[in-house]
C-alpha positions as CSV (number, residue, x, y, z in Angstrom):
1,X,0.0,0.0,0.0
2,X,3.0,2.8,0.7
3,X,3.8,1.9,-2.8
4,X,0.7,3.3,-4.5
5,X,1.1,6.4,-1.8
6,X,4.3,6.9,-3.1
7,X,3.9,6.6,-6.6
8,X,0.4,9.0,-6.3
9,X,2.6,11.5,-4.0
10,X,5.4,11.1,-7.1
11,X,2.1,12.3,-9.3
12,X,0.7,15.1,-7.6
13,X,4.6,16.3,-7.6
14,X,5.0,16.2,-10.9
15,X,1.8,17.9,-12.3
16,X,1.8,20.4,-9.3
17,X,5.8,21.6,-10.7
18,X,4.7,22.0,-14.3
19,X,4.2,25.7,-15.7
20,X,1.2,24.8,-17.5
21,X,-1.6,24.1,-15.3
22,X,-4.7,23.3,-17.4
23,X,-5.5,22.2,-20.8
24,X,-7.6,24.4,-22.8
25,X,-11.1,22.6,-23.5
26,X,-11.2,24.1,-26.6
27,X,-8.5,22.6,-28.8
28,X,-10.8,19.3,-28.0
29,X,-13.1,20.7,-30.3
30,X,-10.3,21.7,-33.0
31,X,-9.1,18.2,-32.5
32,X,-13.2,16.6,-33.1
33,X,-13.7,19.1,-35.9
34,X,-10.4,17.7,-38.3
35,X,-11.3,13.8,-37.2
36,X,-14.8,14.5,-38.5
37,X,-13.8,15.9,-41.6
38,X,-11.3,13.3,-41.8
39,X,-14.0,11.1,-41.5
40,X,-15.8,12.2,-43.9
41,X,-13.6,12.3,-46.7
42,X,-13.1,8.7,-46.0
43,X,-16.9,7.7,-46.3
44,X,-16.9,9.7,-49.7
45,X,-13.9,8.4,-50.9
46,X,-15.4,4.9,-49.9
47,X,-19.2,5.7,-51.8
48,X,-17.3,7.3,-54.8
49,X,-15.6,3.9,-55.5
50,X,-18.6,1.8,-54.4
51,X,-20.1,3.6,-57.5
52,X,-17.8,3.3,-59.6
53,X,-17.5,-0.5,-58.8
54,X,-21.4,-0.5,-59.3
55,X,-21.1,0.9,-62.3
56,X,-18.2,-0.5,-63.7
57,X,-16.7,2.5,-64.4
58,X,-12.8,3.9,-63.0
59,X,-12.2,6.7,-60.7
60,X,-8.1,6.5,-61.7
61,X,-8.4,9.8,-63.5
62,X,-9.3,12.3,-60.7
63,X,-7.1,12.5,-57.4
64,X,-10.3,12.0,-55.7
65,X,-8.4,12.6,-51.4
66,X,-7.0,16.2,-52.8
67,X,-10.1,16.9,-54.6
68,X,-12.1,16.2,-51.2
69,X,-10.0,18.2,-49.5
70,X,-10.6,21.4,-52.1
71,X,-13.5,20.9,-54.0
72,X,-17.1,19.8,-53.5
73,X,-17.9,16.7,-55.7
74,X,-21.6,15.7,-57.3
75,X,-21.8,12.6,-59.2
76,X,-25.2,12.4,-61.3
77,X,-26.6,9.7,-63.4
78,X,-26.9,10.0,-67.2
79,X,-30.8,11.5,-66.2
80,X,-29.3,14.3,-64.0
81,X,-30.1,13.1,-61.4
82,X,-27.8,13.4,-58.1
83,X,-26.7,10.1,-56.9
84,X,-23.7,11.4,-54.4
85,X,-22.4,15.2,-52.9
86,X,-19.6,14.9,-50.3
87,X,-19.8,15.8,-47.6
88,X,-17.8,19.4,-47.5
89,X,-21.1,21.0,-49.8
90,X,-22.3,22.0,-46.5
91,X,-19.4,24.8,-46.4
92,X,-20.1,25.9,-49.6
93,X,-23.9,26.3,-50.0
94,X,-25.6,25.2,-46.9
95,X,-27.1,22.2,-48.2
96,X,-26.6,18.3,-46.5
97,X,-25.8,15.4,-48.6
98,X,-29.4,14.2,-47.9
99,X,-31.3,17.1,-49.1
100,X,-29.4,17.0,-52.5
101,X,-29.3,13.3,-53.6
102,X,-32.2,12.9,-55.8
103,X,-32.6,16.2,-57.1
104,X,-31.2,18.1,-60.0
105,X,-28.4,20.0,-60.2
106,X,-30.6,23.1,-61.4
107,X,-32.0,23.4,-57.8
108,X,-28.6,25.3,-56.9
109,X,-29.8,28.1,-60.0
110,X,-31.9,31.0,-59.5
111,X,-33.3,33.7,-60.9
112,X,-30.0,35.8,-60.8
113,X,-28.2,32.5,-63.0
114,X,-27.2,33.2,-66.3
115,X,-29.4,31.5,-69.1
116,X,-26.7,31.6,-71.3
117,X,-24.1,29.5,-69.3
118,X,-26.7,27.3,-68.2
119,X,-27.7,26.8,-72.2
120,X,-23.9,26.3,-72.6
121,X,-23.9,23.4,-69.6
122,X,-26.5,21.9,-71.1
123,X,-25.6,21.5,-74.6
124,X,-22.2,19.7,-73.3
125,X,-24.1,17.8,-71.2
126,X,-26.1,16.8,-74.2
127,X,-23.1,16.6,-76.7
128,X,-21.7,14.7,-73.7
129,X,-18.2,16.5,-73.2
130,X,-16.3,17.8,-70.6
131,X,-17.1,21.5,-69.9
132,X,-15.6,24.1,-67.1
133,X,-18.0,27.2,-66.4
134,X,-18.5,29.4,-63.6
135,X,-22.3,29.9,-62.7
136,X,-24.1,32.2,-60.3
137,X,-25.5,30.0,-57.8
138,X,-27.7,30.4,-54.4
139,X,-27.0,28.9,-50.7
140,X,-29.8,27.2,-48.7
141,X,-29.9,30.7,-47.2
142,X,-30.7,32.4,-50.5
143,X,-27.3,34.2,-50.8
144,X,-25.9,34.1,-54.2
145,X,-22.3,32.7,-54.9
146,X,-20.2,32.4,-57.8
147,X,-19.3,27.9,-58.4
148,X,-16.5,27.0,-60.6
149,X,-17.7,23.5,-62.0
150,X,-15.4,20.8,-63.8
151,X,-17.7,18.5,-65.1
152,X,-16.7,15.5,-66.9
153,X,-19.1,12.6,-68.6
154,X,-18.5,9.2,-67.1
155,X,-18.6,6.1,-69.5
156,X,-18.9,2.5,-68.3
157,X,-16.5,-0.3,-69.9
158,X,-19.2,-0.6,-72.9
159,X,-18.7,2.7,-73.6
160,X,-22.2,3.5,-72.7
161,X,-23.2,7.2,-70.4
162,X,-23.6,6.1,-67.0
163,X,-22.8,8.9,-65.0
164,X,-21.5,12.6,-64.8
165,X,-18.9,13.7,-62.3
166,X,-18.5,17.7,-61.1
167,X,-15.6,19.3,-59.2
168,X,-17.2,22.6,-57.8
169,X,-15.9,25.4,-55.9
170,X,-16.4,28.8,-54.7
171,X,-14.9,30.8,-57.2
């Protein structure tokens, strides 16, 4: 028993001659904040290539971890439909993964959205090529924002449409 005395005493010694006497609570929450977005960016990176597997199509051209760090990500089906946003589209627009998936992609365009670009998206989505335009968007809020989008159209090993794939930021 004077072992456990001694080694407690030893202790109480030890954290009573340090200069630092508390821990702030708040780096905690720093610390929570990057494991959840770590988190995050593994589950997309892990539906992204569930996806692709479904659909038999590859993700080797796009360094999909960098572009999850940077960029928001929409995958849609040949209809427009969305079938996956990551996760980080909160930080950009508001919006949760769960209120896009199954909408359109037009539901981030307004009245303030040029026709014209739109009209341009939309013809290389028909035509289906690659395109890179920035639009006028709106947040869940209503505020209006200016999106860079990369989008690219996905082909499955037949060479059939199966999907589209957008990199978007704030631009």
């Amino acid at each position: 028993m004077s072992n456990l005395k001694q080694y407690d005493d030893a202790i109480v010694k030890y954290y009573s001659d340090l200069r630092i006497k508390t821990l702030p609570v708040f780096s905690l929450n720093f610390h929570y904040e990057f494991l959840n977005e770590l988190r995050d960016s593994f589950l997309d990176l892990y539906k992204l290539r569930e996806i692709a597997a479904q659909s038999k199509w590859s993700l080797q051209d796009w360094d999909l971890k960098t572009r999850l760090e940077e960029e928001v990500i929409i995958v849609t089906d040949a209809k427009l439909k969305i079938v996956f946003a990551s996760h980080n589209m909160v930080k950009m627009n508001g919006y949760l993964v769960d209120e896009v998936v199954g909408n359109s992609p037009k539901m981030f365009q307004g009245k303030a959205t040029d026709r014209q670009i739109s009209s341009e998206i939309n013809e290389a989505i028909q035509l289906q090529q690659v395109f890179e335009k920035t639009v006028l968007n709106y947040k869940k809020s209503g505020e209006i924002y200016y999106c860079l989008i990369k989008g690219f159209p996905i082909f499955d090993l037949k060479g059939k449409l199966s999907h589209y794939i957008a990199f978007e930021k704030a631009a």
